[in-house]
DRENVOGU-542393 format. One record per residue (C-alpha): residue in one letter; x, y, z. Coordinates in steps of 0.5 Angstrom, whole numbers, plus 500, padded with zeros to 3 digits. Example, Ala and Ser with C-alpha at 12.3 -4.5 7.8 and 13.67 -1.06 7.14 Angstrom:
# residues 2
A525491516S527498514
//
This chain:
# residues 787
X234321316X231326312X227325306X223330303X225335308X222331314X226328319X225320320X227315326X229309325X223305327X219310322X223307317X222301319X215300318X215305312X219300308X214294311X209297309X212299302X213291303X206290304X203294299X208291293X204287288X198293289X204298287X206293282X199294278X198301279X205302277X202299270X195302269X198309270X203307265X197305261X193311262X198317261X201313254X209314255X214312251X215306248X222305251X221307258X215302257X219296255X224298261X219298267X215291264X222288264X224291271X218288274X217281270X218275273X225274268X228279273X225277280X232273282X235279281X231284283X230279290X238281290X238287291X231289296X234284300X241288300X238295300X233293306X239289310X244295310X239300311X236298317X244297318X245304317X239307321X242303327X249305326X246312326X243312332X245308336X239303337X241296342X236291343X239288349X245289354X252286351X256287356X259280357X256280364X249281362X249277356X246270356X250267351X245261352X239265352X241269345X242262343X236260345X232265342X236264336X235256335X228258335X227263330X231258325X225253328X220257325X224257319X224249319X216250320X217254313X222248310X216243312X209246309X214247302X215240303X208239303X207242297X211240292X208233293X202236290X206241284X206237279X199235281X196241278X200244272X197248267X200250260X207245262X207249269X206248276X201253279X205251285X212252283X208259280X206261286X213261289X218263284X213269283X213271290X220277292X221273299X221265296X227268291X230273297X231265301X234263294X239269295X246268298X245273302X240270306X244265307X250269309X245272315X243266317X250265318X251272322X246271326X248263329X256266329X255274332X253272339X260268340X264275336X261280339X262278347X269277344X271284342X270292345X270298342X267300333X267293331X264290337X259295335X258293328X257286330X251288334X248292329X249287324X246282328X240286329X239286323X240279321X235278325X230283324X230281316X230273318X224276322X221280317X222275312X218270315X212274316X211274308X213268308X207266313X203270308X206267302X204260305X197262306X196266300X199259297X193254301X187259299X189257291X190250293X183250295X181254290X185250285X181243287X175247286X177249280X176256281X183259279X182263273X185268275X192265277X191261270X190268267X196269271X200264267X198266260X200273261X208271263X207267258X207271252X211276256X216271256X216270249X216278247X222279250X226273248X223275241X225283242X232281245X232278237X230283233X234289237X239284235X239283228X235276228X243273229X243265229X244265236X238269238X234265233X236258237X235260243X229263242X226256238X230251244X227254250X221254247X222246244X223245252X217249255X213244249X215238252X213239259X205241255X200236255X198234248X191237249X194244251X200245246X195248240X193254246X199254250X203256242X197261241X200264247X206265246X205268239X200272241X203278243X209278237X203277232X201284234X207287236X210285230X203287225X201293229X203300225X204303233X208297235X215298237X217293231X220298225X217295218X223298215X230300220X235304216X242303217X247309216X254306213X260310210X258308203X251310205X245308208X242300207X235299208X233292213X226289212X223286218X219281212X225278211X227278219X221275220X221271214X226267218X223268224X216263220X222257217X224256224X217256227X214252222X221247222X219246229X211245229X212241223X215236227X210236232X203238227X199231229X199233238X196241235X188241235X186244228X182249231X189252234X193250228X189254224X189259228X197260228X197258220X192265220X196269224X202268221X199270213X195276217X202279220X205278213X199281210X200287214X208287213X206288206X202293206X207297211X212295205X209295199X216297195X219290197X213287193X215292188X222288188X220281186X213281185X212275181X214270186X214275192X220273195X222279197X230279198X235273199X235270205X242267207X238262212X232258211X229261205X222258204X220262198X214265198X211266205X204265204X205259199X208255204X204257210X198254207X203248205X203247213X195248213X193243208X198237211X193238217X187238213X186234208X185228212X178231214X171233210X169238215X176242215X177243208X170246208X173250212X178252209X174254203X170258206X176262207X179262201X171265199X172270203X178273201X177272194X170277196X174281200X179282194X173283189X171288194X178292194X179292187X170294186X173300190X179301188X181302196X189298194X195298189X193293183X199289183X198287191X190285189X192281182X198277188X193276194X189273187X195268185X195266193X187264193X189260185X194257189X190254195X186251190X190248186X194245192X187242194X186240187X193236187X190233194X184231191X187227185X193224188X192222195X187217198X183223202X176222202X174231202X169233197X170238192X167245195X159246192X158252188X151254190X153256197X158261193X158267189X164267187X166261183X171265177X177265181X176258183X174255176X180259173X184255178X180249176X182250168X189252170X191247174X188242169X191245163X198244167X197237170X192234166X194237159X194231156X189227158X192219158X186217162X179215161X175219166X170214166X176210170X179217174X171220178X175224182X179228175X172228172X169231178X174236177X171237171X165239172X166244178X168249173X162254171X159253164X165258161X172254164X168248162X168250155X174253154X178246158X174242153X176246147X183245149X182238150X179238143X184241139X190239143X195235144X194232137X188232132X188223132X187224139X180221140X178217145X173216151X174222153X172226146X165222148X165225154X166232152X162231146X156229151X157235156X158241151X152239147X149239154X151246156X149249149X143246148X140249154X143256152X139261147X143263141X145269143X147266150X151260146X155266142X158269148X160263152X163261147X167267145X169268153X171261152X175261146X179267149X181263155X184258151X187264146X191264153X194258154X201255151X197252145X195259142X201259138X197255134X189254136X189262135X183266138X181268130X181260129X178259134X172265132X171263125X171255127X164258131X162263125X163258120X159253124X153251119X157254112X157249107X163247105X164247097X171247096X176244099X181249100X177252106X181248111X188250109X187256113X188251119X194247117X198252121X194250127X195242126X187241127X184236122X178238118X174232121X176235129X173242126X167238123X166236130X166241135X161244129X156239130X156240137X156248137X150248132X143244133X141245125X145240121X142234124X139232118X144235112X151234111X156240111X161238105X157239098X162235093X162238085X163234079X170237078X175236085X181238085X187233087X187238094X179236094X180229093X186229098X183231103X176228103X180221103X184223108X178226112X175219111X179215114X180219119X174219121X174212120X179211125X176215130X170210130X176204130X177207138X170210140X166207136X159210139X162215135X158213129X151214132X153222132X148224127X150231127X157229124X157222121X151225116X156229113X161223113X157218110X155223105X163223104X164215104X158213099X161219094X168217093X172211092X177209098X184205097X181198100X188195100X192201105X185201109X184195111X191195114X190203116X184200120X181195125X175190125X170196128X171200122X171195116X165192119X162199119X164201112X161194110X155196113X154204110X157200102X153194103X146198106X147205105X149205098X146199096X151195093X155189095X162190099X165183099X167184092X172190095X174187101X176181097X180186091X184188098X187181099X188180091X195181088X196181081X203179078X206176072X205170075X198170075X193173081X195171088X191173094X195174101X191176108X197180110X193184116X190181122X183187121X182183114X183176116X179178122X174180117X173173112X173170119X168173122X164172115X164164115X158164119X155169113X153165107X153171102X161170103X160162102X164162095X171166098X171159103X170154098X175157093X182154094X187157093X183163099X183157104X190156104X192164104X186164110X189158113X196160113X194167116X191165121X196160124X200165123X197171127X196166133X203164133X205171133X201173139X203166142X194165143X189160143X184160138X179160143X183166147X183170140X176168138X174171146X179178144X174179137X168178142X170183147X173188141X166189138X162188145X162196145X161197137X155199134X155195127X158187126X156185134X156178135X152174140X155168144X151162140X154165133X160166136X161157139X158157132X165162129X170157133X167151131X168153123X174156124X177150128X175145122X179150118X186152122X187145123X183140120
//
């Protein structure tokens, strides 16, 4: 036979193809550094790694098993080669078999040591498989024992004998030279094999040494290269269902066969490679493929094919999210934005399409809205349970916030791409804000001092409590997480959320929370020089000029509530530039008093001899308000700065005792009776008393209609400057009469209702009533209900 111009012999080619056999695995590897150093095309790559991957061994064993067998077939035919003599009366049938019999002994031998092994595969199993089991479906001549054609020259090789002494001339020929050849390849075989079951005991050493790096390195590598071809097979394939659902069930199955503490490293494994084919610009992955139809030409974007890809992912791991160790679990969380990130920067006109939610295109299977949205959604439900994870996490979230400052710093990326990696951080930190406030997690708050970058992270703060926590139904007092969060914002969001909180939902909203603020505002402009406190307060109130409120709280409004801080107000109709705002003068005092240190000891309204009926309206309407706020936050009263202006305004004008005392609550008529009966000096029980008096054609008669004022007389029985009202018939009997009725009505004892009275003026400021006076209040009330 000629090859290359030189004539070879048969038993040349025999050793030839040995050697070749031999040297497989060396060949195997140079084949693949020349393909690495001389760069060639990406197909002709992908041809050969699939032509020498573990996937296509079965296959290829076929075929070097038949290209050997008929070659040596051939050579023999060729030239006539005979081992031994075959006339019938030199051949020893006997003999034959005798050497046949003991060349499948050998094989017996063979069938004995995989028996040996296979007791100790599942012994040593790494990433769900068996090293052992490994070692042998990876080697060529265990997969040529599997062949058919193996066993169809064991059959050749027991049955030619009897043939071949049974026949003469061309066919008696083939015979022999097909039985030579089955027992040259068994004997061949059996060598490998031999070298196989060695190679297999020095691992097995080296196993239970714990030194076998080099086959678990082994073992990764088909593993990913496993995984990238199913996953190319899909993307050649247009991501069809079917390709899809493979892809995921073979994985599924390859998982069950993981230990629990090697699933998150084996998942990083196979992923590894598709994450940096499929983000790479030099993979062999296109960002865009253009299809040319005859109505034109269509584009595909590989971010929708891989973002179904991410939903079945995700599906799958979701189910099995509690057996990922975090560091892996983030590992692939990362990856997977990373790989979308880089998809976005190959296709930025996609994000042009829909960048307000950059969902991109619709996707007819498992549309998971926006990407990265959703993959920190994953991360997240991992985390939360644990402190030192979330701190993790916002060290992310800082560095990519950095990173964006930087970009934007240089101008290196399009803007609308870094305003939308902005929203994603918002995002994240909003997600945490909605785990921090309504699960039982025990995580902190991150701690600003350690960071540089707490804007974007307090304007996520302000617009997740401006959208969640707008109107606030609760105490902070009772919710510590909500006014931690609070609190985490830097000096600008503070103020700006404050200011929301106090100009909106309603200008009659007042309550705990108003202290709250009032207390930290006054904290945060106190510690600020003049200038200082002007900016902050104008960079706040162009915040709060962006929320849904500014159809009303305007940044002008805003503005000259700051300017107008210390003005005196002469005239009324000052505040009618605010109705349309539906802020009430008394919550513009307020917020006032809190931004100016000056007006402490003076008051802001300055009343003339001539009010107008606006003048006299609003001031009315001012005081009682005011005096409301102080029935739900009476603390409210020990405010200098406002209720200097308010006294002023109380003692100067009359208020109509017999709507107020139904308009107001024990707190407040206990507070204007002291700033009438100390404050203007004159006596307040004759008004209280003139509240409850009607006259009529019939004379005067006096009702105790409203609860507050019968609380009032009540709470006086013990004061001997009201002694005369209760020795006055006809008030006793109006007294009595409504105090039966009140506690019929709230179905409450005497004592329940006296216990309510006490526990509603425990936090008041004027009117407390110690528990000796109060056994002294039930005694008097008793002998009068009910005697």
């Amino acid at each position: 036979m000629k090859i290359f111009g030189h004539e070879f012999t048969g038993i040349e080619l025999i050793i030839a193809t040995f050697l070749i056999s031999m040297l497989y695995p060396r060949i195997k590897l140079h084949i693949q550094l020349l393909m690495i150093q001389t760069n060639p095309s990406r197909k002709l790559l992908n041809f050969i790694e699939n032509l020498l991957s573990e996937r296509k061994l079965s296959s290829i064993s076929n075929i070097v098993f038949l290209v050997l067998y008929f070659s040596l077939f051939i050579v023999q035919s060729k030239y006539g080669i005979k081992f031994i003599e075959y006339q019938q009366q030199h051949f020893n049938l006997v003999g034959v078999y005798g050497f046949v019999i003991g060349l499948l002994s050998m094989y017996g031998i063979y069938i004995g040591f995989l028996q040996f092994i296979v007791g100790d595969s599942d012994k040593v199993r790494y990433l769900g498989s068996s090293k052992i089991k490994y070692l042998t479906d990876t080697s060529i001549w265990y997969q040529i024992t599997q062949t058919k054609p193996f066993l169809v020259i064991l059959f050749l090789t027991i049955f030619c004998p009897l043939l071949i002494i049974n026949t003469s001339g061309e066919l008696q020929d083939n015979l022999i030279y097909a039985w030579q050849t089955s027992i040259t390849m068994l004997l061949w075989i059996y060598i490998f094999l031999i070298g196989m079951s060695l190679q297999i005991i020095r691992i097995l050493f080296l196993i239970k040494g714990k030194t076998d790096s080099g086959l678990e390195s082994i073992i990764k590598t088909s593993i990913s290269n496993k995984y990238y071809s199913l996953f190319r097979k899909m993307y050649r394939n247009k991501f069809n269902n079917e390709d899809l659902q493979l892809f995921f069930s073979v994985l599924k199955f390859d998982i069950s066969k993981v230990d629990t503490q090697s699933i998150g490293f084996f998942l990083t494994k196979v992923f590894s490679k598709i994450d940096m084919e499929v983000g790479s610009k030099y993979g062999e992955f296109k960002s865009v493929r253009i299809e040319k139809h005859s109505a034109g030409e269509s584009k595909d974007y590989l971010y929708d094919d891989y973002k179904r890809f991410i939903s079945e992912k995700w599906e799958l791991l979701s189910t099995i999210q509690k057996k990922i160790n975090w560091y892996y679990f983030k590992k692939l969380i990362d990856q997977d934005m990373n790989t979308f990130n880089l998809l976005v920067a190959e296709t930025p006109k996609v994000f042009e399409e829909k960048k307000d939610e950059f969902e991109f295109r619709y996707v007819l299977n498992n549309q998971i809205g926006n990407v990265h949205y959703y993959l920190f959604d994953q991360l997240i439900e991992k985390a939360v349970s644990d402190s030192i994870k979330m701190e993790g996490l916002y060290e992310d979230i800082n560095n990519n916030t950095r990173e964006i400052q930087f970009k934007s710093a240089i101008k290196n990326e399009k803007s609308y791409l870094l305003q939308y990696y902005a929203e994603v951080e918002k995002y994240k930190w909003k997600k945490i804000f909605n785990k921090y406030i309504f699960t039982e997690s025990k995580f902190d708050l991150p701690n600003f001092s350690r960071y540089n970058n707490d804007e974007l992270y307090s304007q996520a703060v302000f617009d997740y409590l401006t959208s969640n926590h707008g109107d606030l139904k609760e105490t902070l007092f009772e919710n510590k997480k909500l006014e931690k969060l609070i609190s985490s914002m830097n000096k600008k969001y503070f103020v700006a959320y404050s200011l929301y909180q106090l100009f909106y939902p309603d200008s009659e909203e007042w309550n705990d929370n108003t202290l709250y603020f009032k207390r930290k505002l006054i904290r945060v402009f106190n510690c600020a020089e003049e200038e200082e406190k002007k900016e902050l307060y104008i960079s706040s109130a162009k915040i709060v000029a962006k929320t849904h409120i500014n159809h009303r709280v305007t940044f002008k409004v805003l503005t000259t509530i700051y300017k107008d801080r210390e003005k005196q107000i002469a005239n009324m109709d000052y505040y009618n530039q605010f109705d349309y705002s539906s802020i009430s003068p008394l919550k513009i005092l307020f917020i006032q008093a809190i931004i100016s240190s000056n007006n402490k000891y003076s008051h802001r309204i300055v009343l003339t001899k001539q009010q107008t009926e606006n003048d006299l309206r609003i001031i009315e309407n001012l005081c009682k308000e005011f005096l409301r706020a102080v029935d739900k936050i009476p603390k409210i009263a020990e405010f200098e700065e406002l209720t200097n202006t308010m006294e002023y305004l109380l003692l100067a004008i009359s208020l109509n005792m017999k709507s107020l005392v139904y308009d107001l609550s024990i707190v407040s008529l206990l507070y204007y009776e002291f700033i009438i009966t100390y404050k203007k000096r004159v006596w307040a029980g004759n008004l209280f008393f003139e509240s409850i008096e009607y006259r009529g054609e019939g004379g005067t008669s006096i009702i105790l209609r409203s609860e507050s004022i019968f609380t009032f007389f009540a709470l006086k029985i013990i004061d001997s400057s009201y002694e005369e009202y209760f020795e006055n018939k006809q008030f006793l009997d109006a007294f009595k009469t409504s105090g039966i009725s009140i506690l019929d009505r709230k179905d409450i004892t005497l004592d329940e209702y006296i216990e309510k009275i006490y526990e509603r003026l425990k936090s008041s400021i004027y009117g407390k009533i110690g528990k000796a006076s109060l056994r002294q209040l039930s005694i008097k009330l008793e002998k009068i209900l009910f005697n």
